[in-house]
N, C-alpha and C positions, 0 to 999 in steps of 0.2 A: 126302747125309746121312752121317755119320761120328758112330762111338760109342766109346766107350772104357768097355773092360771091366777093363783093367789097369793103372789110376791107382798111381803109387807103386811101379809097378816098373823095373826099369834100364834094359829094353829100352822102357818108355814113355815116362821120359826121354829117352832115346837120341832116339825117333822126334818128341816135343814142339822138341827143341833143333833137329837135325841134319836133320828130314827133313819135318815138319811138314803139316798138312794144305792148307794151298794148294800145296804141292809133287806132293802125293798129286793131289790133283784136273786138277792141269795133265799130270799124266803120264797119269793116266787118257784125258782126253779125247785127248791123244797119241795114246793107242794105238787108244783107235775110231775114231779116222780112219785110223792106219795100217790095220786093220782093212776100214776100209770100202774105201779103196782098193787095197787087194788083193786084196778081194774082188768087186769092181765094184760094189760098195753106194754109188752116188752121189747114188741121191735116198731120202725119207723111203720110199716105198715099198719100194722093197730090202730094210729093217732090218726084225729082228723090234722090235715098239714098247714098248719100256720105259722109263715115264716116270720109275724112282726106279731108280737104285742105290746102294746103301749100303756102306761098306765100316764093319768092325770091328775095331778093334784089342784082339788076344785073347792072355789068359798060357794057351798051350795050346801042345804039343806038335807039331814042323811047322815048315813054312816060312809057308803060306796054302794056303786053297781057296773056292770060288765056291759057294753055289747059294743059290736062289728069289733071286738080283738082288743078292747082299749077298757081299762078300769079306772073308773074313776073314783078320788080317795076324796072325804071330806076334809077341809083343814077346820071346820066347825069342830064336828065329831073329835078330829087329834088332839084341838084345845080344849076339849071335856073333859078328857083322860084325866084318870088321876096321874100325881108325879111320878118321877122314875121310871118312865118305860126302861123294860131288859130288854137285851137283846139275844 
């Protein structure tokens, strides 16, 4: 689930054009597995069970921070970026 709290701003732009939410979702899941397997979390019991993560995209001060299951992303932070984010 993904929300947008900062409609109409640069760094929303920015993140709508260049970085997009199926971008966000494929990096995330990336990283739970890197995650799991470094942590030897290879089966469903390993993992603590969280069936929803949400991230936010926020006009707030920061880069991002995590908690109760939801991340929140700065669009400040995204409009600092230098150009050309890869994907």
């Amino acid at each position: 689930m993904t929300s947008n709290t900062a409609s109409s701003t640069p760094g929303e732009t920015r993140f709508t054009n260049e970085i997009d939410i199926k971008y966000s979702k494929t990096t995330l899941l990336s990283a739970s597995n890197f995650i799991w397997q470094t942590f030897g979390q290879t089966s469903l019991v390993d993992r603590k069970d969280v069936q929803l993560v949400s991230m936010v995209v926020d006009d707030m001060d920061g880069v991002a921070y995590a908690s109760n299951n939801k991340i929140h992303v700065s669009v400040r932070y995204i409009a600092s970026l230098g150009f050309g984010l890869d994907k």
